[in-house]
N, C-alpha and C positions, 0 to 999 in steps of 0.2 A: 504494500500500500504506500503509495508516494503523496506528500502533505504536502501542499506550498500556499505560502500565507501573503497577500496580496494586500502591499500599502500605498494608501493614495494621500498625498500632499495638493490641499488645495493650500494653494501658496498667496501670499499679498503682492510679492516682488512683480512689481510688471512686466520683468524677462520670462517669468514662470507661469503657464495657470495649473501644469497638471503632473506630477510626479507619479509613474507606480513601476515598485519592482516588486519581484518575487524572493523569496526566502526559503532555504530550507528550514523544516520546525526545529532542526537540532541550533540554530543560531537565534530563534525565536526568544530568548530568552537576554541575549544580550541584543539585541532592535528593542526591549523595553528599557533596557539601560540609555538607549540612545535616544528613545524619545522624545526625555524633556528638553536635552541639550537642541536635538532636531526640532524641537516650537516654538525654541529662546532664539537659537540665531537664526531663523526664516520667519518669524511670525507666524507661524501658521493659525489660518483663519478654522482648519479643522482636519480630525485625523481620525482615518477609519481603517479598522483592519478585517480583514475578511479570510476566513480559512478553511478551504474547500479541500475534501478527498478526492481522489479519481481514483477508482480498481484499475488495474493494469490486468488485464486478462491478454495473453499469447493467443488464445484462441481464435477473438474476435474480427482480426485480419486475415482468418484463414481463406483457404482456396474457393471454398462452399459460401460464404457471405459474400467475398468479393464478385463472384457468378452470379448471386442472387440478383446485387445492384447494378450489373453489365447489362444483367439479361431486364431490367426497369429502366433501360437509358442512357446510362451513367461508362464513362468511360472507364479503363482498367485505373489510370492513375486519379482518375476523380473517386472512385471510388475506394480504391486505397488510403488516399488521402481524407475521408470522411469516414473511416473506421477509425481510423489512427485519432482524429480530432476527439473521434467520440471515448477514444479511451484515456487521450491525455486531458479531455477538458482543456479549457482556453493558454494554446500556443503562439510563439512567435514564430514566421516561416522557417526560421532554422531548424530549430526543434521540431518540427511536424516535417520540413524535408528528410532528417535524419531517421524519423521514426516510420513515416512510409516507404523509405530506399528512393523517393523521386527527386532528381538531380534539384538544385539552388535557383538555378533559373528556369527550371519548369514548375518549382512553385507556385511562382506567383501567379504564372498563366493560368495550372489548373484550380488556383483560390478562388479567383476573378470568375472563371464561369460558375462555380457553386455559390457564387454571389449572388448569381443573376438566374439562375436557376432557383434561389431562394432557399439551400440548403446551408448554406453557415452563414454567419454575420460575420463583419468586420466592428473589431472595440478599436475606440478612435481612441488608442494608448500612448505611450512610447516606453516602449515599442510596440509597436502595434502588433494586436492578438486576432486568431480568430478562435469561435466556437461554433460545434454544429448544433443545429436544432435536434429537436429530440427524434428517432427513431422514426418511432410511429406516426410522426408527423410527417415526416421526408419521406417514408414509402410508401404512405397513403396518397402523399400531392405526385408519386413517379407511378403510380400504378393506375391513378388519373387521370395522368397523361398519355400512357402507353395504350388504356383501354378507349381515351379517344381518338389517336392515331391510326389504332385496329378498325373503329367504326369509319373512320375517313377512308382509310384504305380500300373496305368493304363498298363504300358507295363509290370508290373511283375504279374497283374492279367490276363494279356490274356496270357503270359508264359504260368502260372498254370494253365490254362485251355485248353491249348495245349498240354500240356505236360498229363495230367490226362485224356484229351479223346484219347492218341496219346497212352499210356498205358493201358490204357483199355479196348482199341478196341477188345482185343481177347476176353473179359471176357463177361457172362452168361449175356444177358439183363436181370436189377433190375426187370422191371415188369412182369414176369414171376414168383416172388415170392410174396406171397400174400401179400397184408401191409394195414394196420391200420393207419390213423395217425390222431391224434387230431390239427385240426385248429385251434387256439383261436384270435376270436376280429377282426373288420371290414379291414382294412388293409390287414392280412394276409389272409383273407378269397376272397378278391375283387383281391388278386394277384395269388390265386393259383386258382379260378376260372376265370382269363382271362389268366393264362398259359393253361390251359386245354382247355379252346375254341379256343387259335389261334394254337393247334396241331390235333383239331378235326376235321376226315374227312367227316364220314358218315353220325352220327345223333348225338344232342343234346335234350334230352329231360326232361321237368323240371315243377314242382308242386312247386306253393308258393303261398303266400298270400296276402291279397288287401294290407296290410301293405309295402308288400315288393317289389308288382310288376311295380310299378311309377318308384322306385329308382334304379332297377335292369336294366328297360329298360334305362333308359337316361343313367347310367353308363356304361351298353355294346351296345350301340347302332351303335358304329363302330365295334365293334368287329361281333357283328350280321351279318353286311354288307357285311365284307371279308369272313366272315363264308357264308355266301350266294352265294359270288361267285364264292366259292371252290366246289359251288355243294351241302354243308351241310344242312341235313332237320332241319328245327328247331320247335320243339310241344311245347306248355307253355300251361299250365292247371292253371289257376288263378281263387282264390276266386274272386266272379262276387262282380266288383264293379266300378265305374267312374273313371280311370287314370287321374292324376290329373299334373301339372307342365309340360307340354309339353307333357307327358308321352303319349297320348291319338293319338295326331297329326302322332309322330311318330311310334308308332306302326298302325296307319291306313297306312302311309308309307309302312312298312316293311310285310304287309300282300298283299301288291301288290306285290311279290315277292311269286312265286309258293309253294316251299319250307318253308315259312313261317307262320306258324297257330297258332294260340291263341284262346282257348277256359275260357269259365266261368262254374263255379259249384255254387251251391245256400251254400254248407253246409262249415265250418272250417275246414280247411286241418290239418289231423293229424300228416303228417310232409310236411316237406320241401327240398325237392329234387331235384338233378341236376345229369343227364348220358349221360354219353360222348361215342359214340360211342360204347355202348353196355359195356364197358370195364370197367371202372370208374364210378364213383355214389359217388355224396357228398351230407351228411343227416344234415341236420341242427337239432345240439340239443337246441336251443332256437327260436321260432317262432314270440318272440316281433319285433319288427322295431327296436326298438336299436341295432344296428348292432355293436357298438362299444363295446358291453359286447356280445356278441354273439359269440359264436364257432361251429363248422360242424367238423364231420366226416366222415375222406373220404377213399375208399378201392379200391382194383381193383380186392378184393376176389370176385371171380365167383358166390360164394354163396350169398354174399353181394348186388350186383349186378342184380341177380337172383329178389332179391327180390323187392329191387328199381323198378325195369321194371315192377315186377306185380304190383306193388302199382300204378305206373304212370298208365298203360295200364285200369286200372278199373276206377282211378279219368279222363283219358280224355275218356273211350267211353259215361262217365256220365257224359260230359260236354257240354254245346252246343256253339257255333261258334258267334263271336265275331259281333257285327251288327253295323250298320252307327247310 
C-alpha cells in the first residue's frame, strides 16, 4: 500500500498562488515540524493537507483488462495508461509514463485524447496531475459509444445494400455466368451450404460419408424441415453405417416426411456431393471428418453439374433404403 500526502500553499506572495507536493508518510512527521516555520516566512493565507491511499494491484494492467478496453475503443497505450492512473491515483506524466512502459513523449499525446474522450481530468497543479474517473463511469460512457456506432453501422449496411440491389436491378443475373469458387474450412463451407438450401426449390440431392453424415444431419436438420415444406425432395446416399449422436432419431423423423429419403451403399464414396436444384453442385475436395481443414468446390457450370447428377444418380440407384 503506497500513502502520499498532498500539501497545498495558498500563498499571499504575488509570485505564488499555488504550491503542492507530494510526500512520503515516513517524512510526514517532520513536514509538521516545518509547518509553522513554512506560514511565518510565506504568510500563508491557509494550509490543507490531504492523505489518500491507492492499492497497487499487479493484476489490474493485465492482458484481459487491457482487451477489454481495446475491444470498447480505447487504444493499446490509452488504455494502459488508464489502468495504470487508476491504480496510482493522481500522477504526474513521468510517473504514469514509467508505470504504463509508454515512452515520455507519447504521454502526453495519449493524456490529451483521454481528455477529450472524457476519461481523466487534468488538476491544474505544479506539476501538473492527472486522475481517471471512476471505472464504471468510463465503461459505461465506451460501451455507449460502441453500441451507437454498431447501430450507425447497421443503418449504413442496409443503405449499401439498398442502394446496390436498387442499382443493379437492370443488370444480367451473376448466375447465368458460369463460376468456380473454392470454399475453404468448416464455417465457410456450413454457411454457403445453408445459403443454398434455404433458396432451394425443387430438389437437393447429396453423397457423403459415414464420417460426415451424423454431423450434417443435426447441423441442417431445420433447414431440412423448411426445405420440406416448401415442397423440396431431398435424396442422401450415405456410406451405410449407424448414425450416431441423435443423428439416427432424427432422420427416422425426417423420413416420415414423403419427400424425404436416405439411402446406404456398402462401398467408400469417391467424393462428396451436394445439388441444388439441378443448378449448383458443391464437390468436397477432402473426404476426412475434419471439416475445419476441409474445402469444397462449388459451380453452377452446367457441365459441372452434369456430372455431379450422374455420379449421385449411379451411387443412389446402388443404394438401398434406410431400415428401422
Amino acid at each position: 500500500m503506497s500513502f502520499f500526502v498532498l500539501l497545498f500553499f495558498h500563498l499571499l506572495s504575488p509570485k505564488f498562488s499555488l504550491i503542492s507536493t507530494y510526500f512520503p508518510v515516513s517524512e510526514f512527521k517532520n513536514l509538521q515540524v516545518l509547518l509553522p516555520l513554512t506560514r511565518a516566512n510565506f504568510k500563508c493565507k491557509s494550509t490543507e493537507i490531504r492523505l489518500s491511499s491507492f492499492p497497487r494491484d499487479p493484476s489490474l494492467n493485465s492482458g484481459e483488462r487491457i482487451e477489454t478496453l481495446t475491444s470498447l475503443g480505447l487504444t493499446l497505450n490509452q488504455a494502459r495508461a488508464y489502468l495504470s492512473l487508476l491504480q496510482l491515483g493522481p500522477v504526474g506524466a513521468k510517473e504514469l509514463a514509467e508505470s504504463s512502459k509508454i515512452t515520455r513523449q507519447d504521454i502526453y499525446r495519449v493524456m490529451l485524447a483521454l481528455e477529450e474522450k472524457g476519461i481523466v481530468e487534468k488538476l491544474i497543479l505544479t506539476p501538473t496531475l492527472y486522475r481517471a474517473l471512476p471505472v464504471e463511469q468510463v465503461t459505461a460512457k465506451l460501451l455507449d459509444s460502441k453500441v451507437a456506432q454498431q447501430k450507425a453501422l447497421q443503418r449504413k449496411t442496409r443503405q449499401l445494400v439498398a442502394d446496390v440491389q436498387t442499382n443493379g436491378s437492370d443488370k444480367p443475373n451473376q448466375n447465368e455466368v458460369s463460376e468456380f469458387i473454392m470454399v475453404p474450412g468448416k464455417e465457410a463451407i456450413v454457411q454457403r451450404l445453408s445459403e443454398a438450401l434455404s433458396k432451394t426449390n425443387m430438389s437437393l440431392d447429396v453423397v457423403t460419408s459415414r464420417e460426415r453424415f451424423s454431423p450434417a444431419i443435426l447441423e441442417f436438420a431445420k433447414a431440412y424441415g423448411k426445405a420440406l415444406e416448401r415442397g423440396v425432395r431431398i435424396r442422401i446416399a450415405a456410406e451405410k453405417h449407424l448414425p450416431q449422436n441423435g443423428a439416427l432419431e432424427i432422420t427416422r423423423n425426417l423420413t416420415k416426411v414423403k419427400n424425404f429419403e436416405v439411402r446406404f451403399f456398402s462401398c467408400t464414396p469417391e467424393a462428396l456431393i451436394s445439388i441444388f436444384d439441378a443448378k449448383e453442385a458443391s464437390v468436397a475436395i477432402s473426404k476426412t471428418a475434419n471439416l475445419a481443414r476441409a474445402s469444397a468446390l462449388w459451380s453452377n457450370d452446367s457441365g459441372f453439374v452434369a456430372l455431379a447428377r450422374n455420379y449421385f444418380e449411379n451411387m443412389w440407384n446402388n443404394a438401398t433404403q434406410l431400415t428401422e
